[in-house]
C-alpha positions in Angstrom: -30.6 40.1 10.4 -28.7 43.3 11.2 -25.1 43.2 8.8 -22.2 42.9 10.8 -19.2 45.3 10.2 -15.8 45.0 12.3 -14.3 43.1 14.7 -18.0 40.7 15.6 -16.3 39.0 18.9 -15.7 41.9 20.1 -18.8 44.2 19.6 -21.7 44.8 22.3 -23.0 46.5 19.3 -24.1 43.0 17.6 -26.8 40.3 18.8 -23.5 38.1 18.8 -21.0 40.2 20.3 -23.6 40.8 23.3 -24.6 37.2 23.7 -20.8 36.1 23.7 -20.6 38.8 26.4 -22.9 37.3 28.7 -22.0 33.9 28.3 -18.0 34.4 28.2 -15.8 32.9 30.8 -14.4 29.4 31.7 -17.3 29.2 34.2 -20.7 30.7 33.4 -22.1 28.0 30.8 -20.8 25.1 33.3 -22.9 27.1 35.8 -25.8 27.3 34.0 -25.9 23.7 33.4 -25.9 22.6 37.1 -28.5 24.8 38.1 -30.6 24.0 34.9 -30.4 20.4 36.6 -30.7 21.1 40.5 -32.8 24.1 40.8 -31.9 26.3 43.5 -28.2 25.7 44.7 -26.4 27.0 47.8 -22.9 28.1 47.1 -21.1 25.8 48.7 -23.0 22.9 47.1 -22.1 25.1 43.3 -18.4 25.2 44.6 -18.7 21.5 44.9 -20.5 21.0 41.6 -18.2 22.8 39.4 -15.2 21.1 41.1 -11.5 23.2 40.5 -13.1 26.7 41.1 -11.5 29.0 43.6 -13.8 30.8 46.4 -12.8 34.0 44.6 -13.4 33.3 41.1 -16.9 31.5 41.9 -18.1 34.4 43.9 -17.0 36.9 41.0 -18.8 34.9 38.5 -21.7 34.8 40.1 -21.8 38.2 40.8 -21.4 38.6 37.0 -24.4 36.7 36.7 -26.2 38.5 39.0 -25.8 41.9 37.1 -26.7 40.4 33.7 -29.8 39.2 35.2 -29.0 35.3 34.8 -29.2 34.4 37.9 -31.2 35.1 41.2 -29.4 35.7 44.8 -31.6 34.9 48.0 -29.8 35.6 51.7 -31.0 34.2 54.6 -30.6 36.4 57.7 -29.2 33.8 59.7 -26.2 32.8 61.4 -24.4 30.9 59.4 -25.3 33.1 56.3 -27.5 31.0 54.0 -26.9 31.9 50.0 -28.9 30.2 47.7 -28.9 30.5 43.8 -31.4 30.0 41.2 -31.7 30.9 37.4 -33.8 33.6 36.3 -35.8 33.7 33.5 -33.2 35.3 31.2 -30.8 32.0 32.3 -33.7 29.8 32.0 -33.7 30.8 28.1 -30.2 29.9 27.7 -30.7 26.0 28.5 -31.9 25.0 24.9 -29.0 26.7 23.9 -26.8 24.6 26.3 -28.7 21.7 25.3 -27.7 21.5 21.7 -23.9 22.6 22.8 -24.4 19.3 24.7 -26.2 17.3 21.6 -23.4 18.5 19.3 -20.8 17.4 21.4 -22.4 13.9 21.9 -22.6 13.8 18.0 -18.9 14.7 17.1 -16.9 13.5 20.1 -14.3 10.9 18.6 -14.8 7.7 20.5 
């Protein structure tokens, strides 16, 4: 494992530092996690999902996602515009993370 100098949080330079990157935000993880468990999503069903997420901040975030390769975009050309969301194979690889996230919190959550 590469030795870590400096400020690790906040350096792309790092395996850390870049993962935290991709996976930073109130939003992206929570994301992750529903279409781990649905498959492909349209955004209005996401919206509904997540819950207290404004049209703005969803959109941003996914588009996020999009760059970093986490996610797939398909548009219909239709009218009304049809937007569906999947994980790509990148975001698939970030569920076992997820998962023990999940286990640990199952383990050490006060009752």
């Amino acid at each position: 494992m590469k030795e870590y100098k400096g400020v690790v949080a906040d350096s792309q330079d790092t395996c850390f530092g870049y993962t935290l990157s991709i996976i930073n935000g109130k939003w992206k993880l929570l994301i992750i996690f529903y279409l781990s468990k649905h498959g492909t999503v349209r955004y209005n069903e996401l919206q509904r999902m997540i819950g207290k997420i404004t049209y703005k901040t969803l959109s941003s975030t996914l588009k996020e996602m999009e760059s970093d390769g986490l996610i797939h975009r398909k548009e219909y050309p239709q009218i009304p515009p049809k937007v569906e969301y999947s994980l790509t194979e990148k975001g698939q690889s970030l569920w076992p993370i997820i998962q023990g996230m999940c286990q640990w919190g199952e383990h050490n959550k006060e009752k």
